[in-house]
N, C-alpha and C positions, 0 to 999 in steps of 0.2 A: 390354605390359610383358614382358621376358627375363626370363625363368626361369634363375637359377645354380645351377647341380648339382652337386653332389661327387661323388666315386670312389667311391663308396658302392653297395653293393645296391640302395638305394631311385634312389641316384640315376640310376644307368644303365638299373635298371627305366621310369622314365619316362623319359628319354630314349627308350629302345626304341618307349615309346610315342605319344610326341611324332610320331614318324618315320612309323611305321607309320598314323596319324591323319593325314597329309598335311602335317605343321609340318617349320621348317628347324631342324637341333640342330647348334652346332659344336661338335666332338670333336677330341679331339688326337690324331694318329699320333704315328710318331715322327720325321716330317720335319718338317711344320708342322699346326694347327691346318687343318681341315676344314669348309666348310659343307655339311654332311649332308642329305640329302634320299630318300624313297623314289625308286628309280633308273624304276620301272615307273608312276608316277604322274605324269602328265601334268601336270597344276597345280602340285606340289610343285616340280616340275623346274623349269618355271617361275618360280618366285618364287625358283629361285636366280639365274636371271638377272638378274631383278627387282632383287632385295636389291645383287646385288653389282654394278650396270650396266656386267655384260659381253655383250661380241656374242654375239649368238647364234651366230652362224658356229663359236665355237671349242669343241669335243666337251669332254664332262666325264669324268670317272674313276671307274667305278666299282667301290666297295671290296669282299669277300667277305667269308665268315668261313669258308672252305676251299676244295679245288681244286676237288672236286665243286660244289660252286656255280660257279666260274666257266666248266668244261665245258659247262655247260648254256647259258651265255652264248655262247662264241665255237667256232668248229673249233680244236680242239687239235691240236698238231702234235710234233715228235722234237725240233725247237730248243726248242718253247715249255718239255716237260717237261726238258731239260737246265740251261735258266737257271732256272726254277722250283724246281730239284729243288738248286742251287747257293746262290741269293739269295731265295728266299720262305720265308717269313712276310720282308719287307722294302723298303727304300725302291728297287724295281725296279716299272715299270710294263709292262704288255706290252699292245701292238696290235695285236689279230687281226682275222681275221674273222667277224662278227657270224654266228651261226646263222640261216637262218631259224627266224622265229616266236618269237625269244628275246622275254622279255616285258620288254622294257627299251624306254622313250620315246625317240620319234624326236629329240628334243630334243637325251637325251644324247648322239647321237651326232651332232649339227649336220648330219642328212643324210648321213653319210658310212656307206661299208657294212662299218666297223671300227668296233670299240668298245676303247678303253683300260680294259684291269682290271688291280689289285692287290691280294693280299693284306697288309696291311700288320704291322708287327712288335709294334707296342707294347700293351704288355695292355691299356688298357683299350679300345684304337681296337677287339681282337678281341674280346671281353667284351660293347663295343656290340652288334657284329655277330653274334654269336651269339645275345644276347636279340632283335636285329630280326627275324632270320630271313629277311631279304630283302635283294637289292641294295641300296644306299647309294652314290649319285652325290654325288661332294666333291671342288667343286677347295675354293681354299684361304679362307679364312673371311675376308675382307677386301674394299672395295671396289678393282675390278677397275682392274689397274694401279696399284696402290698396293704399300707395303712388307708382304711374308707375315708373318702370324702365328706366333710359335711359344709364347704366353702368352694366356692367358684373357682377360686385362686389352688386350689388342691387338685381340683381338676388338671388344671390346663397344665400345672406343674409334673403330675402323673402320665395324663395321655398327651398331652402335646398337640401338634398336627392331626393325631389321627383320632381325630372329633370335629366333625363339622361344623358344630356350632355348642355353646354354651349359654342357656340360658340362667341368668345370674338373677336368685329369689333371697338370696342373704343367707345368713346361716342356718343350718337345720335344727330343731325343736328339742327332738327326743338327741340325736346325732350317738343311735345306736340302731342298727338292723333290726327289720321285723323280728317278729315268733314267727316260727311256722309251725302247723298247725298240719298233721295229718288224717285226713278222715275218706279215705279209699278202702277202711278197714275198720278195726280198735281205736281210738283217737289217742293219736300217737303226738308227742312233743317231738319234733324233727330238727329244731333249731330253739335256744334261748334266745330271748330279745326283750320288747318293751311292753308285750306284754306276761305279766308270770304265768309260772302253771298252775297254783295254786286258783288264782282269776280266772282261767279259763276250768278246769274239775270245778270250781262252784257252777258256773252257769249250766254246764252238760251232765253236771248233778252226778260224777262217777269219775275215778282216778284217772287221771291219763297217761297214757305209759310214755316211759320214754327209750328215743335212740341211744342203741350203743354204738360204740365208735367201730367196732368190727363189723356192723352192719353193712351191706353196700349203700352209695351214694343215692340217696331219693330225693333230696331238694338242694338249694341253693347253700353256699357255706357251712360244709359238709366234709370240708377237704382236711387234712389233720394240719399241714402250715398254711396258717391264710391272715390277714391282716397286718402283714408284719412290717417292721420299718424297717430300715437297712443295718440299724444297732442293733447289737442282739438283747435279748431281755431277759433280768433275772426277778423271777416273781417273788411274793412274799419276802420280800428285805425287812427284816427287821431293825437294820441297819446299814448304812452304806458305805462301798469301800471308794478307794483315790480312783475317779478319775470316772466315773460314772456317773452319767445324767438323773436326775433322782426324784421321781413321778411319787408324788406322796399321797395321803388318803386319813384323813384325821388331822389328830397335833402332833403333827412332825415336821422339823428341818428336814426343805425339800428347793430344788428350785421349782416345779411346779407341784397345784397342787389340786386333785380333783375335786374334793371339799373336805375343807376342812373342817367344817360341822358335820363330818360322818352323813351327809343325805346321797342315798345312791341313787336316786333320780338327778342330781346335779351331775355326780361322778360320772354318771351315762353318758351326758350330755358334753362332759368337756374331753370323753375319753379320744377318741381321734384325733383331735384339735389338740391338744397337749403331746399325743404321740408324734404328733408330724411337728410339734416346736422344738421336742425335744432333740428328733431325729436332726434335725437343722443344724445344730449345733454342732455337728461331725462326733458327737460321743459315739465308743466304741461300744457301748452299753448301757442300756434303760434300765434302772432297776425299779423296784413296783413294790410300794408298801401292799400287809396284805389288805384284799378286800371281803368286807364280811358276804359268807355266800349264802344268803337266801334275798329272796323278791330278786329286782334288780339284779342283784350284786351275783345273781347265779349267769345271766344274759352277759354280767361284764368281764367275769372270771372266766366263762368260754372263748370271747374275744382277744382277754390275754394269754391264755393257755395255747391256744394258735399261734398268738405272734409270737409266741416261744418256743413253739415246738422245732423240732432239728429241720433243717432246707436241705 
């Protein structure tokens, strides 16, 4: 049976201890909801795969509760501390290289000799992490390939039983996935999210490249179908046909609508949460006004392009 937890002292105390006991606990950052697990416990790590039936191939993320804790994880470098020192505590992930001897599960990292970590922003994601005292591997609290969590109630509706507990912080802020952020090499754009690339080439003072989809898998949502509802999705509607649920973006007749004053930090924020109202509905199809693609709107066109793509 799930454990529901409050923001509470008591309640993030067990959580802490949930975690450190080798159980899975979702937590909320401030992009989406988490499924948590000891990042150095073999078994735990495990049963995230387990819970969420994702491949094992695709590396997890693991969270801190300072920089000093993630030094001890990966070789730190002059790019890492310049975006760290810009976008941390935040929805920024960085890809380095794994130390030797770091005491984090081969698991988390799929075999690969990089580990994705972040510190993330939202009080109680760090309040977790500071009573765990230890790494915390969390992709996102949902089963794999489905639509991310940014509500409690999304959790327990996705995974079910097979979560130990859920700690309940309210809705998520940004309620879109990190950036990720590769610097094992070139500084590579590995994933879109809440923070642009454009933000991140100012600070490192030099273009960043980015992943192509032919690429093999280096970090977390990565996969070609991933975030997807159970409707299927037709993007850029310029209009709508009978009988389709109709996700809108601007001034348009829509039943929902991401914003309708065109701000893509809003549409970020209500994109999951609309997609799982929609999908509720039993419609056989989401259709999706288009979204303009630069800043944001590039991080949200990735997430729909997923939920679209063939299963």
């Amino acid at each position: 049976m799930t454990e529901h937890l409050s923001n509470t002292a008591e309640g993030l105390s067990r959580a802490a201890s949930l975690l450190r006991d080798g159980a899975l606990v979702a937590f909320p950052t401030e992009t989406v909801y988490g499924l948590g697990a000891d990042a150095g416990n073999d078994r735990a790590v495990a049963r995230i795969y387990e819970a969420k039936g994702r491949p094992s191939f695709n590396p997890l993320i693991v969270h801190l509760a300072d920089l000093d804790a993630v030094k001890a994880l990966v070789e730190w470098s002059s790019e890492a501390d310049a975006v760290a020192e810009a976008f941390w505590p935040g929805p920024l992930t960085l890809v380095l290289p794994l130390r030797p001897g770091a005491p984090v599960s081969k698991l988390v990292t799929a075999g690969l000799d990089t580990l994705a970590v972040r510190l993330p922003a939202a009080p109680v994601a760090q309040a977790l992490l500071r009573e765990t005292a230890r790494p915390v591997a969390a992709p996102s609290a949902n089963r794999s390939g489905h639509i991310s969590p940014t509500r409690a109630e999304h959790v327990a509706a996705s995974l079910g039983d097979r979560v130990d507990a859920i700690l309940d912080g309210g809705p998520c802020s940004v309620g879109l996935e990190s950036t990720i952020l590769g610097l094992a090499g070139r500084p590579t754009l590995l994933r879109p999210g809440g923070i642009t690339i454009e933000a991140l080439s100012h600070v490192l003072g030099q273009r960043i490249a980015e992943r192509h989809e032919t690429d093999k898998i280096s970090a977390p949502g990565q996969t070609r179908s991933h975030y997807a509802p159970n409707a299927l999705v037709r993007l850029n509607a310029v209009d709508f046909e009978d009988g389709e649920a109709r996700l809108g973006f601007g001034d348009v007749d829509c039943d929902l609508n991401l914003s309708p004053g065109e701000d893509l930090t809003e549409a970020a924020a209500n994109l999951f949460e609309y997609l799982h109202r929609l999908d509720a509905t039993g419609a056989a199809r989401i259709a999706v006004s288009p979204i303009p693609h630069i800043g944001l709107g590039v991080a949200i066109n990735d997430r729909l392009s997923r939920a679209a793509a063939d299963r």
